[in-house]
Every structure is written in C-alpha cells, then in structure tokens.
C-alpha positions as CSV (number, residue, x, y, z in Angstrom):
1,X,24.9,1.6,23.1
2,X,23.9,-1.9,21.8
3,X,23.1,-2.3,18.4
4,X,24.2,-5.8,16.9
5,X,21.4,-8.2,18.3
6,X,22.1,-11.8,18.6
7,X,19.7,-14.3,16.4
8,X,18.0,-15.4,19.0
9,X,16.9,-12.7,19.8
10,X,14.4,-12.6,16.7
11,X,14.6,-16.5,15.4
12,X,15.4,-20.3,16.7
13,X,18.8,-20.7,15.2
14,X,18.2,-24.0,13.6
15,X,16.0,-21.6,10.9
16,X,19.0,-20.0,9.7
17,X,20.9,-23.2,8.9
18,X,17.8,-24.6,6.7
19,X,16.1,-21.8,5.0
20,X,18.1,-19.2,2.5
21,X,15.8,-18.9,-0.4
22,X,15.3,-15.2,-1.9
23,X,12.3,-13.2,-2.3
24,X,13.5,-10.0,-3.0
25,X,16.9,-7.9,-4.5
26,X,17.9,-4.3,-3.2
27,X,19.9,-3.9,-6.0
28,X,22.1,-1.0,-8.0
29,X,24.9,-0.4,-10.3
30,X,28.5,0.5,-8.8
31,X,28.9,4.3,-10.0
32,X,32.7,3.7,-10.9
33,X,32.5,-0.1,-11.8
34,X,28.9,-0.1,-13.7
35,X,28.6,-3.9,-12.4
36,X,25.4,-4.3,-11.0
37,X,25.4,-5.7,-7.1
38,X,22.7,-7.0,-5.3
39,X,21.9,-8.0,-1.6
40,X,19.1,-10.2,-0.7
41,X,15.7,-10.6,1.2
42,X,15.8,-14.1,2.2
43,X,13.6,-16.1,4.0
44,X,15.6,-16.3,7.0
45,X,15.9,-11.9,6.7
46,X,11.6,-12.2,6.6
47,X,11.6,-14.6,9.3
48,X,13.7,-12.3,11.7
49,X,11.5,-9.2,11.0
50,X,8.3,-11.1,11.8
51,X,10.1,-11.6,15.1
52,X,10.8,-7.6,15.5
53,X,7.0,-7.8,14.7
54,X,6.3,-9.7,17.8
55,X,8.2,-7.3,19.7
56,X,6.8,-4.2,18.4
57,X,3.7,-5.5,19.2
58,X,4.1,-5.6,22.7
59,X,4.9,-2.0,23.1
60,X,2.1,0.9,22.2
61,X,4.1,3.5,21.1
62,X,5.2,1.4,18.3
63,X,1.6,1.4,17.0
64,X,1.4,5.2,17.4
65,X,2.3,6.0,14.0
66,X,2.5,4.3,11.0
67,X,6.6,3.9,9.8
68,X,9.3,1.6,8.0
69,X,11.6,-0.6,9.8
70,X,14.1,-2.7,9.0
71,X,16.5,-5.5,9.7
72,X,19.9,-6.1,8.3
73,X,21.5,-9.8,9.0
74,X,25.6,-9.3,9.7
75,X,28.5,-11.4,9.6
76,X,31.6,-10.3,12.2
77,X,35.0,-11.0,11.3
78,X,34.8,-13.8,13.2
79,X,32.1,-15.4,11.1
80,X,29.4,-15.1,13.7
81,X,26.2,-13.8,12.9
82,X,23.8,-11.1,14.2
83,X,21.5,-8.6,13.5
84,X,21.1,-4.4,13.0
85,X,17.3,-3.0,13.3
86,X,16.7,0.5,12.4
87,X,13.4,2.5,11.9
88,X,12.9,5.3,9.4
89,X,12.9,8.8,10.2
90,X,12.0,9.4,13.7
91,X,10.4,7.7,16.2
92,X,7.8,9.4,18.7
93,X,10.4,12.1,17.8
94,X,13.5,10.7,18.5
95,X,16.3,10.2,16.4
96,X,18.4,7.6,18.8
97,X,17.3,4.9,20.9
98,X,18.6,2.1,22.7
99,X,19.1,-1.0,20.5
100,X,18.7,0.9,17.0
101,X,20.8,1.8,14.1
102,X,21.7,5.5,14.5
103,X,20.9,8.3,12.1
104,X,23.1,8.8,9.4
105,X,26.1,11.1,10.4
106,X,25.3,15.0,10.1
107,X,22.7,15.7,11.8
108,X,25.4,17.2,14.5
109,X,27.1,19.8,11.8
110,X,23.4,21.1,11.3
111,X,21.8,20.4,15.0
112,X,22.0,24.2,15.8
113,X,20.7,25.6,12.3
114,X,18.3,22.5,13.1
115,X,16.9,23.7,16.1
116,X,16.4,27.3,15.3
117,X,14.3,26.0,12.1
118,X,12.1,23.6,13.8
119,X,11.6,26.2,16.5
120,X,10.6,28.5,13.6
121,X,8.6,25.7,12.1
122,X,6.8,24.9,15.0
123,X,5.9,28.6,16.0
124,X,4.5,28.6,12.3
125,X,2.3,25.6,13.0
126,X,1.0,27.6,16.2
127,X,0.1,30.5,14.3
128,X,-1.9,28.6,11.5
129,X,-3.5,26.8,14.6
130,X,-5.1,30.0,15.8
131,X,-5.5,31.5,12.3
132,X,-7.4,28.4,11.5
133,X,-9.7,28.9,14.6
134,X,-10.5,32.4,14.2
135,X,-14.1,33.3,15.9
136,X,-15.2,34.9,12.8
137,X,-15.1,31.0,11.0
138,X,-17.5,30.4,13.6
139,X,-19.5,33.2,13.3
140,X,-19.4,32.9,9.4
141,X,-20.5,29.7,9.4
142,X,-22.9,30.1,12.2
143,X,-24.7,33.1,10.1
144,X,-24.4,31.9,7.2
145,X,-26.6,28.7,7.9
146,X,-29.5,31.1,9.5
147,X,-29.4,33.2,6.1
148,X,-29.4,29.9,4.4
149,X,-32.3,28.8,6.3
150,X,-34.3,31.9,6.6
151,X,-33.4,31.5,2.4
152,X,-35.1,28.3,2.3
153,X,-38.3,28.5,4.5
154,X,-38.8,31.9,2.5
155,X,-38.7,29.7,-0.9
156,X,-40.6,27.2,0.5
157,X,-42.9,29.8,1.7
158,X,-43.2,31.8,-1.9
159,X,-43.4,28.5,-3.9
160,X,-46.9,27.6,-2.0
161,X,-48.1,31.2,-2.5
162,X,-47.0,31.2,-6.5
163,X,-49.0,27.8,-6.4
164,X,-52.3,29.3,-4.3
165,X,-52.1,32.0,-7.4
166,X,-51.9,29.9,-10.2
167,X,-54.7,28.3,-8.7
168,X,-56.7,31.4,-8.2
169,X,-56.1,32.6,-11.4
170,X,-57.6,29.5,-13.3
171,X,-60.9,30.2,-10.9
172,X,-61.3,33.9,-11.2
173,X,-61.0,33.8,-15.3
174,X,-64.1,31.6,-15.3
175,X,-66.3,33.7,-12.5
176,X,-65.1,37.7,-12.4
177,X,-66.0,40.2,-15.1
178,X,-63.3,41.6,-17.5
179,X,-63.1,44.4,-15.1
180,X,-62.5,43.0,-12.0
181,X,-60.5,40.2,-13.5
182,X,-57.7,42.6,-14.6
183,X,-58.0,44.2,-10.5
184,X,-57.7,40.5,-9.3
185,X,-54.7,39.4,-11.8
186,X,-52.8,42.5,-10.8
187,X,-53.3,42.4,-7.0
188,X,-51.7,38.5,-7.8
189,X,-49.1,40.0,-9.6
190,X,-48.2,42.6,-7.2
191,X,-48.3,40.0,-4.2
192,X,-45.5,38.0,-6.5
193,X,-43.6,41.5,-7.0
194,X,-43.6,42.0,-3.4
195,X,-42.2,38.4,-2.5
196,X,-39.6,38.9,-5.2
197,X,-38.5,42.0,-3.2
198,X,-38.6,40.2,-0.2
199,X,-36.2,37.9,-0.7
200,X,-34.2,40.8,-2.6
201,X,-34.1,42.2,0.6
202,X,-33.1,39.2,2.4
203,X,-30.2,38.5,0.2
204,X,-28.6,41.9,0.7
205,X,-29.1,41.6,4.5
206,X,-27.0,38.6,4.1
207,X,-24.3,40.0,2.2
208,X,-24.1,43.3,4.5
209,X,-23.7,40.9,7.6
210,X,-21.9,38.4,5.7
211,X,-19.0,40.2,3.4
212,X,-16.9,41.9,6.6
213,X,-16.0,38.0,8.2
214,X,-15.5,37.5,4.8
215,X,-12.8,40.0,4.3
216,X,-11.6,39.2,7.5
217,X,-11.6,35.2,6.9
218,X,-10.0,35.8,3.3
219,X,-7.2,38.1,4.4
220,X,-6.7,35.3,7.0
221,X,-6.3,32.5,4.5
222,X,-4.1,34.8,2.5
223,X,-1.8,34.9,5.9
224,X,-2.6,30.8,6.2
225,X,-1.2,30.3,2.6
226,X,2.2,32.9,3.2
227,X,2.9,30.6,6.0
228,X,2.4,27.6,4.7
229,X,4.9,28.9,1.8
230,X,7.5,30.0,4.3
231,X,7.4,26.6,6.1
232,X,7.8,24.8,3.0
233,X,10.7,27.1,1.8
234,X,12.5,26.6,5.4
235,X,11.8,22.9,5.6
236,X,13.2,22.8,1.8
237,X,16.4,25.0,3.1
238,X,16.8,22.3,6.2
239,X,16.7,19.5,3.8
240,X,19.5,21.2,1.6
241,X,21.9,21.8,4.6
242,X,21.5,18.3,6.0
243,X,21.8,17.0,2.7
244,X,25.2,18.6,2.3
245,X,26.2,17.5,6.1
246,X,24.9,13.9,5.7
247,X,27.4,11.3,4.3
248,X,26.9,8.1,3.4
249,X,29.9,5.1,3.6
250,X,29.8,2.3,1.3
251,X,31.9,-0.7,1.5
252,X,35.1,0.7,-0.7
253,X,35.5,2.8,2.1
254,X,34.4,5.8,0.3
255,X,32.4,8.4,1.7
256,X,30.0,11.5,-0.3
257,X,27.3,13.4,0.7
258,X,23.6,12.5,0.1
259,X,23.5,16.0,-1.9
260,X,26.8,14.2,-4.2
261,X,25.4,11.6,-4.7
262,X,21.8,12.9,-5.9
263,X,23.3,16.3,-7.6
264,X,19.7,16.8,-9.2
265,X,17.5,16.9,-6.3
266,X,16.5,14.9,-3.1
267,X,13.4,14.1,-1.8
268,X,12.3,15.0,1.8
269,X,13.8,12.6,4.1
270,X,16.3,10.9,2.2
271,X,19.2,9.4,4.1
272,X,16.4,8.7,6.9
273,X,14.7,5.5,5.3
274,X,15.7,2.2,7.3
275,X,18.4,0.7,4.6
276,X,20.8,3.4,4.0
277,X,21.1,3.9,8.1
278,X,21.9,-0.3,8.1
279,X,24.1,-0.5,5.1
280,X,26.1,2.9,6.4
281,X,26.5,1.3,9.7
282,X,27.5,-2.1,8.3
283,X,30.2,-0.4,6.1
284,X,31.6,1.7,8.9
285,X,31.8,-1.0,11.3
286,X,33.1,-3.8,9.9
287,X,29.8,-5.8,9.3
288,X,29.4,-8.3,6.3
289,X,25.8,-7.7,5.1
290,X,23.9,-11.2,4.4
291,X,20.3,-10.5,4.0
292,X,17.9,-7.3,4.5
293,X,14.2,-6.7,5.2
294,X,12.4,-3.5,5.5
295,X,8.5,-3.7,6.2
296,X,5.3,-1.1,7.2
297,X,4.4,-1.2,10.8
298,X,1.8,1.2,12.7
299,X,-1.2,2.8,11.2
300,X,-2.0,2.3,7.6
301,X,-1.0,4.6,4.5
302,X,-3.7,5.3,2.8
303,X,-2.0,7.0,0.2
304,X,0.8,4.5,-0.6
305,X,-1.4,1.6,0.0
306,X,0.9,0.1,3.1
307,X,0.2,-2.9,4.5
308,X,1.2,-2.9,8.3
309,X,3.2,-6.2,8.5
310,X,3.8,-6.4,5.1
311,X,7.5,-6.6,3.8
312,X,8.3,-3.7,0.9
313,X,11.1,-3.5,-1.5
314,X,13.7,-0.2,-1.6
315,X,11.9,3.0,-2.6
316,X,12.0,4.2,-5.4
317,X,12.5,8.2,-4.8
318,X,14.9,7.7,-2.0
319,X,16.7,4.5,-1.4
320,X,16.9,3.2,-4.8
321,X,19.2,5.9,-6.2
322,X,21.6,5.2,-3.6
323,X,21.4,1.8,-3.8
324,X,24.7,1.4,-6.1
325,X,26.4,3.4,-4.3
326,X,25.4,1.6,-1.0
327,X,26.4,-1.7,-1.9
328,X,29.7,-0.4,-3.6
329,X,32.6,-3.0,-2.4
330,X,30.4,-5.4,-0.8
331,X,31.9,-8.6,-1.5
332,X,29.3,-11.7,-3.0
333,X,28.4,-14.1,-1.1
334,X,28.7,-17.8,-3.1
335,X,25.5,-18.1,-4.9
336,X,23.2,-20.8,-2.5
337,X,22.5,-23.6,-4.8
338,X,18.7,-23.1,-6.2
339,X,16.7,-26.8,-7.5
340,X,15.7,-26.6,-10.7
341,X,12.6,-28.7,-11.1
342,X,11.7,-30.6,-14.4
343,X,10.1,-28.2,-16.7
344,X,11.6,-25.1,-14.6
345,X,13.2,-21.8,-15.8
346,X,15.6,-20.2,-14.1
347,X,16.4,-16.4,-14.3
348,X,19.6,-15.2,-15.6
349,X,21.7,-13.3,-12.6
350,X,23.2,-10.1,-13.1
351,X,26.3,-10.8,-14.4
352,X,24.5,-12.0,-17.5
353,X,22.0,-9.3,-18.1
354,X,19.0,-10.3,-15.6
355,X,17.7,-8.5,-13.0
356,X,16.5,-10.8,-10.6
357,X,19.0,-13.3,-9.3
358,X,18.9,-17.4,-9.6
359,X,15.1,-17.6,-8.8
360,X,13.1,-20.6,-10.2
361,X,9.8,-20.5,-11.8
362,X,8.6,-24.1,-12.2
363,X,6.6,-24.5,-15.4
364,X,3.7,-26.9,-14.8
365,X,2.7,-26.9,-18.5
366,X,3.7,-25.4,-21.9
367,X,2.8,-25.7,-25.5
368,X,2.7,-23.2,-28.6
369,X,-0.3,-21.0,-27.5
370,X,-0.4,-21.3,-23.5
371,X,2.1,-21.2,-20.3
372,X,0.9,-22.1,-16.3
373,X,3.5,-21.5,-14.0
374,X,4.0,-22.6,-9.8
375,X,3.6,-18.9,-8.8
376,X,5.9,-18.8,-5.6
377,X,4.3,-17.1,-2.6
378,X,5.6,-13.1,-2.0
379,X,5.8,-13.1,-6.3
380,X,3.6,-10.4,-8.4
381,X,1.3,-12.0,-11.1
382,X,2.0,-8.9,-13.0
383,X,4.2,-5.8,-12.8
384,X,2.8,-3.3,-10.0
385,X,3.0,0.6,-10.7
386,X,6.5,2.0,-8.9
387,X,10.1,0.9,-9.5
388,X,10.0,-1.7,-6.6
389,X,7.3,-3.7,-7.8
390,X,8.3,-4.5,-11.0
391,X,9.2,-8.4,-10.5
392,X,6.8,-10.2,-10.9
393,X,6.3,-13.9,-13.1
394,X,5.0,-12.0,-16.0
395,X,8.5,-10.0,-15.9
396,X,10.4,-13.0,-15.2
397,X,8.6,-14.6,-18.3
398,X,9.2,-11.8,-20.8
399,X,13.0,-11.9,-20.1
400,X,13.3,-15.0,-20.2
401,X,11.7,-16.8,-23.2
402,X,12.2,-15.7,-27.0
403,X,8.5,-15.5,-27.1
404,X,7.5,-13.7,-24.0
405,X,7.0,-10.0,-24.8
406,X,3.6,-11.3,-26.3
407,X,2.6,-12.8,-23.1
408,X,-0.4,-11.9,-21.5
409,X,-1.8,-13.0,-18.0
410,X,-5.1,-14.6,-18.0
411,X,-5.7,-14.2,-14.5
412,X,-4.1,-13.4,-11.4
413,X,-3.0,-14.3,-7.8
414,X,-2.4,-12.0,-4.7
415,X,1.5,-11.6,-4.5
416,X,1.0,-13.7,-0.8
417,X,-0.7,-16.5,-2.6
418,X,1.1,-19.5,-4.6
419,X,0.0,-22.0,-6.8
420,X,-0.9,-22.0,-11.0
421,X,-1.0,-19.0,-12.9
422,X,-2.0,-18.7,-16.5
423,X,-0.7,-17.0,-19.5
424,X,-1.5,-17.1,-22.7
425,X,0.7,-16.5,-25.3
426,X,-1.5,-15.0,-28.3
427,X,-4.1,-12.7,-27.8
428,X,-6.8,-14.8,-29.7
429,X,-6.6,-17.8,-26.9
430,X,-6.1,-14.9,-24.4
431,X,-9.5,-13.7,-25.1
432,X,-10.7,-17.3,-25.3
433,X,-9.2,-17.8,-22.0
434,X,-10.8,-14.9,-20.2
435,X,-14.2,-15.7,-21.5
436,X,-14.1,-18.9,-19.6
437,X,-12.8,-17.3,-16.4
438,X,-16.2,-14.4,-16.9
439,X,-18.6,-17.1,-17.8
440,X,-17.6,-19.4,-14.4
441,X,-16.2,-22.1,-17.2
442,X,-12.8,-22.5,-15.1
443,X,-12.8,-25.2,-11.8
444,X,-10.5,-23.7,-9.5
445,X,-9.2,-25.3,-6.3
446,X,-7.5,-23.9,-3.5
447,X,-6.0,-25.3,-0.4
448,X,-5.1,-23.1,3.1
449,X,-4.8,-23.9,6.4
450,X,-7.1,-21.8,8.8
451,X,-5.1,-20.2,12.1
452,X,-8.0,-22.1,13.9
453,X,-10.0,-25.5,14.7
454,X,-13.3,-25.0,11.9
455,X,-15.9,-27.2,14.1
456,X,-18.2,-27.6,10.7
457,X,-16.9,-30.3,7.8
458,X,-18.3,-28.9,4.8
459,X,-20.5,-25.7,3.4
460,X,-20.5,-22.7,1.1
461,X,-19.8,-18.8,1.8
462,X,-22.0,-16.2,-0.2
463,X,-21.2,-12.6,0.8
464,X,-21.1,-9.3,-1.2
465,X,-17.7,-7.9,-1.0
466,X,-16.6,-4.3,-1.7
467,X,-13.3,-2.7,-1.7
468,X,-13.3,0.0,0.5
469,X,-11.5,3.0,-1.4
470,X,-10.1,4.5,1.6
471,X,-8.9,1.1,3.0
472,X,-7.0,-0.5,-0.2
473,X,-6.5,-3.2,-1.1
474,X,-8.8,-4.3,2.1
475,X,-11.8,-5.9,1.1
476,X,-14.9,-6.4,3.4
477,X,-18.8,-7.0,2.8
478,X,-21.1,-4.9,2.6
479,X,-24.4,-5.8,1.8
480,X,-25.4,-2.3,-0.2
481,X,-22.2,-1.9,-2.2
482,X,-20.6,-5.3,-2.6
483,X,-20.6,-7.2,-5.4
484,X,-21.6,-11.1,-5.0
485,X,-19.1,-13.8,-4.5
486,X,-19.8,-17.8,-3.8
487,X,-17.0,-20.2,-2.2
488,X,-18.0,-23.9,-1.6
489,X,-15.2,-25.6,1.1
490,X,-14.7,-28.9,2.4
491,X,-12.2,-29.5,5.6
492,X,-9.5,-31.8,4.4
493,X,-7.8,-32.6,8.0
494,X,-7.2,-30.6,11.6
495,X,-3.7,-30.4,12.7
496,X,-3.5,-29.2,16.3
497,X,-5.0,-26.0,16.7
498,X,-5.5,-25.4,12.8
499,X,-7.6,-26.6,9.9
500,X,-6.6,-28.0,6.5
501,X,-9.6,-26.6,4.0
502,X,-9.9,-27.1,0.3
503,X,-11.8,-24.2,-1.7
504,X,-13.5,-24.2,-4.6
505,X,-14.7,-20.7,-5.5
506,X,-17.1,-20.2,-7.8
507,X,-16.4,-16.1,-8.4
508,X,-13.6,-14.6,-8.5
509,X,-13.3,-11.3,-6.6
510,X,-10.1,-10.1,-5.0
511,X,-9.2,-11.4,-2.1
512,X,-12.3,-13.6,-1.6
513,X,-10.8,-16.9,-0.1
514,X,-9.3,-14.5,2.8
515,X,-12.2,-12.4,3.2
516,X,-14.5,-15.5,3.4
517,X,-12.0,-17.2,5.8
518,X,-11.9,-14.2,8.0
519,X,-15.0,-12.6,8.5
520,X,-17.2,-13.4,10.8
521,X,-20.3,-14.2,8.2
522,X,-18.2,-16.4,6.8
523,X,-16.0,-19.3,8.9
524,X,-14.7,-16.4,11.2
525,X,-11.2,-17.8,11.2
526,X,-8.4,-16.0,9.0
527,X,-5.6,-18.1,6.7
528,X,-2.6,-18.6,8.3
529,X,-0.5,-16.1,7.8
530,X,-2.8,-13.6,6.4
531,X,-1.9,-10.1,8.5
532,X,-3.9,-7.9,6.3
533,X,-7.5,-9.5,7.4
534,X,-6.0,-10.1,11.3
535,X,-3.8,-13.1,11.7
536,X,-0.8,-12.4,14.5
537,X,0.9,-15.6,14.4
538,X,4.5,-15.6,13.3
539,X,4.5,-17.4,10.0
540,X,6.9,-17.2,6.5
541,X,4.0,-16.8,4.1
542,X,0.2,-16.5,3.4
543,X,-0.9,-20.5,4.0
544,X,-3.2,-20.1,0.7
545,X,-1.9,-22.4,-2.3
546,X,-4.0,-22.1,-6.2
547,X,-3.8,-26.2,-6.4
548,X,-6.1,-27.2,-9.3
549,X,-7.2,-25.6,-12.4
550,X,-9.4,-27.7,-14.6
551,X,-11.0,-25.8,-18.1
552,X,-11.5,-26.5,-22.1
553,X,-7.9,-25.7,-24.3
554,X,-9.4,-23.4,-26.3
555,X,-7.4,-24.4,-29.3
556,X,-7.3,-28.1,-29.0
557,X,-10.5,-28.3,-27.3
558,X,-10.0,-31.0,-25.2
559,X,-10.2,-30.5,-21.1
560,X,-7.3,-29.8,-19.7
561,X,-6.5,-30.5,-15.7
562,X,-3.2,-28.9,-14.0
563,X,-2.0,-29.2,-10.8
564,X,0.4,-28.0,-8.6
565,X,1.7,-29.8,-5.2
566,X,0.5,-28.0,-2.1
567,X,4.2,-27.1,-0.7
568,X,3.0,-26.3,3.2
C-alpha cells in the first residue's frame, strides 16, 4: 500500500525551498530526559494541507462527516522529502485505505473481542431504535393533545360563562327583590359548581386514558436508560482492551502501550487522532519528521466550535499527553534563521525556558504606559480556553518582558487577521484606552484583497450582524437580532481577478470586515483566504491586514498615528 506521497502531489516544489516560517509547536517533555522537544507547523506543512483540502474537496464522502486530518512532512535517508496523510478515527467506517497512515497497531490482538462488542453495540442501538418508536409515544402524544384541547376550549368556554355571571349579577342586584335575588345568585352559583365538576370530570378521564401509556412509556425509558448504561460500560471495556493492545513507537525506538503511557485514564478514542498514527509511522519506518498539520474537515462541530478548513493545534485530552513521549529521540532540526526587525522581540526557545520557539513579535511602538505589536496572521490576541490555544501575543508578551504580567489587551484581532494590536500596560490608560474604542474615538484602517473584481470604487456597508449561537464563531445579519455595524471602503487597485480595498470601519463587531466583504448585502465577494464565510481558493492566510490606528495618548495627550506595512 502507498503511503509516502511525493510534494507535488500537494505543493509546487519551489514553495518548499522559500517558505519555513512557524505558526504552530506540537510540543512535550521527554518522560526519561525531561527536555522539552518540539516539531513544527510551518508554512510549507499549512500549504500542503490546503492542497489535501483541494483534494478532499473533490470527493463527497469526504464531506459526509465532519473529522480531523492531518499531514506529516518526511525526510528519507536519502534526504528526499515526502509526505504521510492520515485521518482520525474512522472514515465512512473504515479503518485502512489506500494512500493513508494506518491505524495504530492493535487493533488485530482485539479484532475478535472487537467484533463481538460492536455486534453487541449495534444490536443495542436497534433495540433503543424500536424502544424509542413504540406506538404508545404516538398514541400518548396523540391523546394527550385532544385532552389538552378539549382542556382549553372547556376554559375558554367557562371563562365567558364566569364573565356572563359577573355580569348578571351586577344587573339582578339592582332589579330582583331580596327573595328572588338569593334564587338568582344561587342558580349562578350552582351553574359555576357544575362547570367546576366538569372539568373535574374531564381531568380524570384524562388520567384513566392517560396513566396505562404512561406506565408503559416509563418502564420503556427505564429499559432505554439500562441500555444506554450497558453500551456505555461495553464501549468503556473496548476502549480498555485496545488501550492495552495499542502501542505506540517513538523515535528511541521504544515502544509502551497507550494504557502505559496514560496509567490514570484515557479518553475515548485516543491513539486514533491524526498525529499519533503519523509520528508512530514516521518512527517505525525510518522517516525524519519536518513539519506537521492537522486541520477540521466535513460538517461543523458545534460543540467544539470547529472550523472546516481551519488548521487546530494537538488536543488537549488525547494527543497532548502523548506528545513527549511521541517526539522522544527525534533529532532537531537546525533552528531556520528568524529576522529580527528593529524594535522586535523574540521568544526564548525551549532550551531556555520558553514555550514557543524563535518566533518574532515586531514591536511598532513602546513607552512606559502602552505597547502595539505587528500581530502575525494564525496568532491569538489573547489566550483562548483549552491547552492548545494558549499562544497567543498577549502570552508571548507576559513571558517575555519584566513588566508584562500587568498587560492587558485593549482590543483584539481574529487569530487569521494581522496587523497592530494594542496593549496597555496599567489599568488606568487601559480603561482610558477602551473608552476611546466604545465612544468610536479610534480611526482604524484595514487593507484585504477581495477573491474577486469589486466593479464599484468607493461606498459604505451598514448591516446588523448577529452571532448565531448554534453556528459560532459565524456571524451573519439579521435584521431582527443583529446589532448595527458601519464600514466605509475605498478600492485601492485590481490585480487580475482580485481587488485591493482599504476599510475603515466605524464599529467594531466581530468579524465585520469579512462578514461585510462576504455577504451578499454587502460587496458579495469574500477576503481572500477567508474559508469560514466561503472562499475555496488555496491560499497561506486570511488576506485582511489592521494597517492604521490613529487615537489621543491618553497620558500625553497628544495624537498618536501607528502603522504597520501591509505584508501581502
């Protein structure tokens, strides 16, 4: 079976020559050594995957289901380069195909203890099927509604009646005689005695119909909730066995099991993910790792937020704890020289107590009370929530000067997005800061370049735009819900088939410039490079750049204008 792809496969050649800057580090720390080792995602790594992207794209069943996958750039022996792609878990049910990473070793010890429990598994998923399709759900709900309604035309029916007698009985206290008043009032309160019985009556009609599909429907969610417990006790027992049976191979040449190497517990599915299956094959094969990257493809996860096209660090339940031991004997490349510009800060490696690798952070301006960095594109503002989004420049910023533990951000960028960022480094001109930004005090200017020819030179966007809480971090408009955003843009040059813009937006909601870009009440024409709002061309980055920030120092009061070169 082929597995080692050539470049050209995914990439012109001439790509990998030029490019070998880093966005990323699967890192860990050797279990015997304690030195931490790192591997890369380099530009050339994210260039390859966008072109498994293209691939994927041209086949439907890649689509079906939303999944990890991943690439892992080799060096042979011989110095020659290729490529590894692997997917995590299964695919459309299969473990193997032709041209991907294998499973991890295993599976085979356990295939028959496998097969009996999936059997069992799925008969359980047949059985809560039909359970969950019972005629008496039907016929429960079916009656139930009738009651209901009978319930509420009743009401509707008494609350007139009670209104007709309040009525009467203000008339009839004014006309009848003391006698015949107290024969009226209690004919009018025995016609409210008699509704009340009435809908006594109705109500325990209900209940006698009602109460046997309940038993019935009860007992069978009891039997729904046993099974559910047994299938989660023999997928738990599954996991355990192949856990045992699966061994990993790092490049020391030693080999332990996944249930060894996490003695406290393993989550479901670990050893499947896409990085442990490349480094494992790299390590028992011979293959020099260079550069990985793992990214969402498919439907979207609603629950973890992923992006399809989007590139994703190791995570943090499954890969990451096996990371050191992955990367155990894996020899360093020599460290790619890095330009440090004037007024740059670099980030310690490793060896010497950072976390990030030689990664620059250009620092436009700096004085006692305030900091704007050139945010590199694929860079968090700030710190995210899990393990693998914890670089970011505020991160970089806090390790690096003596001073940055008091940093705050003023504002932020999407990750995708480069250009000035803001910090302030008290929380007196943070506050000062932030006012400006709420009271529309701060110019901003972007520049992009649209994946399209924009026929119109010049204009403004105003469109209410919502985040959609089952789509995050999507944005769209919606004229009910959204909240109101303005964007005034001017076309700067067309090159070919796309359009140089400048923006100047006047709120700031997430993701505005895109969403204005892309939608069709706005120009109709996405960024370059912008997959989450529809572009497909292959491209290294989000073509959106934060060029110009102009605003009052709020401590020397004077205006001050930054800019940052436009580097695409």
């Amino acid at each position: 079976m082929v597995v080692l792809h050539a470049l050209s496969d995914f990439i012109d050649c001439d790509f990998a020559i030029a490019d070998s800057s880093c966005s990323y580090w699967y890192e860990g720390r050797c279990p015997q050594s304690g030195v931490r080792l790192k591997l890369p995602r380099t530009s050339m790594s994210e260039a390859i995957a966008h072109g498994l992207m293209q691939y994927l794209t041209k086949n439907d069943c890649y689509s079906r289901e939303g999944k990890m996958y991943g690439i892992l750039l080799v060096e042979l022996p011989n110095g020659e380069q290729r490529v590894l792609k692997a997917f995590s878990g299964l695919l459309n049910g299969c473990s193997v195909l032709e041209g991907w990473v294998p499973p991890i070793p295993g599976r085979d010890e356990v295939a028959f203890e496998e097969n009996r429990t999936l059997a069992e598994l799925d008969a359980i998923k047949q059985e809560i099927i039909t359970l969950k399709q019972l005629t008496e759900r039907q016929q429960y709900e079916m009656l139930f509604n009738d009651f209901e309604q009978q319930l509420q035309a009743m009401s509707d029916r008494h609350r007139h009646c009670k209104h007709q007698r309040q009525e009467k009985r203000q008339q009839i206290c004014n006309t009848l005689t003391p006698e015949a008043l107290t024969i009226a009032l209690e004919q009018l309160d025995e016609e409210s005695r008699q509704q009340g019985i009435e809908r006594r009556q109705l109500k325990r009609q209900q209940n006698a119909v009602l109460q046997p599909l309940q038993q019935v429907i009860a007992a069978t969610d009891a039997r729904i909730s046993e099974l559910k417990q047994r299938r989660k006790a023999l997928s738990r027992q599954l996991q355990a066995q192949m856990h045992a049976s699966y061994s990993l191979t790092n490049f020391s040449g030693r080999s332990q099991s996944l249930q060894q190497l996490m003695p406290g517990g393993l989550p479901t599915g670990t050893g499947d993910c896409c990085a442990p299956k490349l480094l494992h094959y790299a390590a028992t094969h011979n293959l020099k790792p260079l550069a990985m990257a793992e990214f969402w493809w498919g439907e979207s996860s609603v629950n973890q937020d992923k992006i399809p096209g989007e590139f994703y660090g190791a995570c943090a339940e499954r890969c990451q704890p096996l990371m050191g031991f992955l990367l155990s004997g894996l020899r360093p490349n020599p460290p790619a020289p890095f330009p440090i510009r004037e007024g740059g800060v670099r980030s310690p490696s490793p060896d010497r107590g950072g976390v990030w690798g030689e990664v620059t952070l250009p620092i436009i301006y700096e004085d006692e009370w305030l900091i704007a960095v050139n945010k590199p594109a694929g860079l968090l503002s700030v710190p995210g929530r899990y393990r693998d989004r914890q670089d970011s420049v505020l991160s970089r910023l806090r390790n690096l000067l003596a001073d940055g533990m008091v940093l705050v951000s003023v504002h932020r960028l999407d990750q995708e997005t480069s250009g000035i960022l803001l910090l302030a480094r008290d929380r007196q001109t943070h506050r000062q800061l932030s006012q400006q930004f709420q009271q529309r005090q701060v110019h901003k200017v972007y520049e992009a370049i649209l994946s399209g020819v924009l026929t119109v030179e010049q204009g403004k966007i105003e469109l209410p735009l919502w985040g959609d809480p089952e789509n995050r971090p999507e944005q769209k408009v919606d004229w009910q819900h959204g909240k109101p955003s303005l964007t005034h843009f001017q076309v700067i040059a067309r090159e070919g088939d796309y359009t140089r813009v400048e923006f100047t937006p006047l709120t700031g909601r997430t993701h505005q410039l895109r969403v204005h870009a892309a939608d069709v009440q706005g120009l109709g024409i996405t960024i370059l490079g912008d997959r989450l709002y529809g572009c497909r061309a292959v491209t290294s980055r989000l073509h959106l750049h934060a060029r110009e920030l102009r605003f009052k120092h709020p401590q020397l009061e004077k205006p001050l204008h930054l800019q940052a070169i436009t580097p695409f």
